[in-house]
ROGU-240418 format. One record per residue (C-alpha): residue number from 1; residue in three letters; y, x, z. Coordinates in Angstrom, 1 decimal, always signed. Layout:
BEGIN
   num   residu        Y        X        Z
   NUM      ALA        Y        X        Z
...
// end
This chain:
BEGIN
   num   residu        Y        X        Z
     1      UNK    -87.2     -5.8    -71.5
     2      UNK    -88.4     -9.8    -70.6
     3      UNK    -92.1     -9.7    -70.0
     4      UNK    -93.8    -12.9    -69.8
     5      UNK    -95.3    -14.5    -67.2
     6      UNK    -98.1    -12.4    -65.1
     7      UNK   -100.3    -15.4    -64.8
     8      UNK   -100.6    -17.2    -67.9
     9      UNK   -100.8    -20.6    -66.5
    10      UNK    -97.6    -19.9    -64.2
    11      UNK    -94.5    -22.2    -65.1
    12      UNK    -91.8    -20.9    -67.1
    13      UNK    -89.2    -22.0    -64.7
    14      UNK    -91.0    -20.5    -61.9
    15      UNK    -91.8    -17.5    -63.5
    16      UNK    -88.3    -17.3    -64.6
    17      UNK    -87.0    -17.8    -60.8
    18      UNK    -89.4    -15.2    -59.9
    19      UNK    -88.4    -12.8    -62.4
    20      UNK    -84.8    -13.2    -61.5
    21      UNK    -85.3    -12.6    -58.0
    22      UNK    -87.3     -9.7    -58.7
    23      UNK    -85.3     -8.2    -61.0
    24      UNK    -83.4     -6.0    -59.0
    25      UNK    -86.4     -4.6    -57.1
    26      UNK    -88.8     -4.2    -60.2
    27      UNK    -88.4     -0.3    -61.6
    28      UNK    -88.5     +1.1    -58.1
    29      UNK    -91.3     -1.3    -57.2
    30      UNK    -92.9     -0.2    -60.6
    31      UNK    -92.2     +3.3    -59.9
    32      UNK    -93.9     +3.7    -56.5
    33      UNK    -97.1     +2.4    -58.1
    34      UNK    -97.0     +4.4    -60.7
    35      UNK    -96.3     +7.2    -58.8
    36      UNK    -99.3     +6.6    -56.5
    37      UNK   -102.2     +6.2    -59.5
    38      UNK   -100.6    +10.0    -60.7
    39      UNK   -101.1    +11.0    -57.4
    40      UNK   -104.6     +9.6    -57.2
    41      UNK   -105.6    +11.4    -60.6
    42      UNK   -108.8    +10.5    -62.5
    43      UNK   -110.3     +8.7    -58.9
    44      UNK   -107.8     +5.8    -59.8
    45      UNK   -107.0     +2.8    -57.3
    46      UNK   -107.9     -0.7    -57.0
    47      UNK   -105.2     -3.5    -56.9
    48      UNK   -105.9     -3.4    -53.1
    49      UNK   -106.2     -0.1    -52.3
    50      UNK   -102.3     +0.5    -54.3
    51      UNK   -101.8     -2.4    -52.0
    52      UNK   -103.0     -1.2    -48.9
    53      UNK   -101.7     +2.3    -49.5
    54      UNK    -97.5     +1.1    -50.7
    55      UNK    -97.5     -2.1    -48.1
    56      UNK    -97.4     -4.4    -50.9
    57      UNK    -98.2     -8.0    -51.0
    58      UNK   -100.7     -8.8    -54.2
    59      UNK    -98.0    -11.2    -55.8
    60      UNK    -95.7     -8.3    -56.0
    61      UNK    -97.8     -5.4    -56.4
    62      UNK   -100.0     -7.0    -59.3
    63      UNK    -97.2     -8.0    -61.6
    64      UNK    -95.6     -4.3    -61.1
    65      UNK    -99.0     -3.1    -62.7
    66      UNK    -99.5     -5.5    -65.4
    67      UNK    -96.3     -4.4    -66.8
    68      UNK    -97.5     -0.9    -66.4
    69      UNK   -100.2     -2.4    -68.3
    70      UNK    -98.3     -3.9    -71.0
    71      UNK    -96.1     -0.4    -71.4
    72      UNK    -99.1     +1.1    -72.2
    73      UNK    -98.5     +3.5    -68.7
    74      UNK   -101.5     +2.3    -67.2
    75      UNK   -105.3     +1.3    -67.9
    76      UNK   -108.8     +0.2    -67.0
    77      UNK   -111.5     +2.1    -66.3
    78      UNK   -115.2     +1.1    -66.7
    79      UNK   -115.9     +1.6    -62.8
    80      UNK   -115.5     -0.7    -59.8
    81      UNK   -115.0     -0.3    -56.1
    82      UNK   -115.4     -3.1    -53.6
    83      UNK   -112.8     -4.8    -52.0
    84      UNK   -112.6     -5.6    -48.4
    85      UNK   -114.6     -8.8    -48.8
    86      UNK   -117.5     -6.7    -51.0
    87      UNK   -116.6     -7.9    -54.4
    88      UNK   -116.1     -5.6    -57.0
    89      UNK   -112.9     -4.8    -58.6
    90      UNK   -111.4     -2.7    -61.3
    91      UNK   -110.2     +0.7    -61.0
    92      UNK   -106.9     +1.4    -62.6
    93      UNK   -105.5     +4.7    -63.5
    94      UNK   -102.9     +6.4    -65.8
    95      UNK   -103.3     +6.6    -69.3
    96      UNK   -105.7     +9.6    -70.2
    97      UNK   -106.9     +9.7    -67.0
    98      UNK   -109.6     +7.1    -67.3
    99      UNK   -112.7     +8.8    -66.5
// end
């Protein structure tokens, strides 16, 4: 399945570059962040706590969970945690588990 690009202002070619490069990489990456909101139940992670927790850069690790997004595997809660710098972010967590 082609997914378009994360960031909606991101250039086709570049997206397309990334994509390719990613390709090979993307189920398992995918995977191990799914695999990490079921293991964190209803509490649910932020980007940078599934970040901090799988060693993943945000430019990889976001995409993965967008198209978790998009396959309807993963949503947003209501709540927010802060980040390192204090700001507040989104908690994500698998479908049905949104509490």
């Amino acid at each position: 399945m082609t997914l378009p690009p994360s960031h909606p202002n991101a250039p086709n070619e570049t997206s397309a570059q990334a994509a390719a490069r990613i390709a090979k990489h993307a189920r398992s990456l995918r995977a191990k962040v799914l695999a990490f909101l079921v293991k964190r139940g209803k509490r649910g992670a932020t980007d940078q706590e599934v970040q901090e927790a799988l060693g993943l850069e945000a430019q990889t690790q976001v995409p993965r969970r967008w198209e978790l997004v998009k396959y309807g595997m993963v949503g947003a809660t209501d709540r927010r945690r802060p980040t390192r710098s204090g700001r507040g972010a989104t908690v994500w967590v698998v479908k049905g588990d949104k509490r």
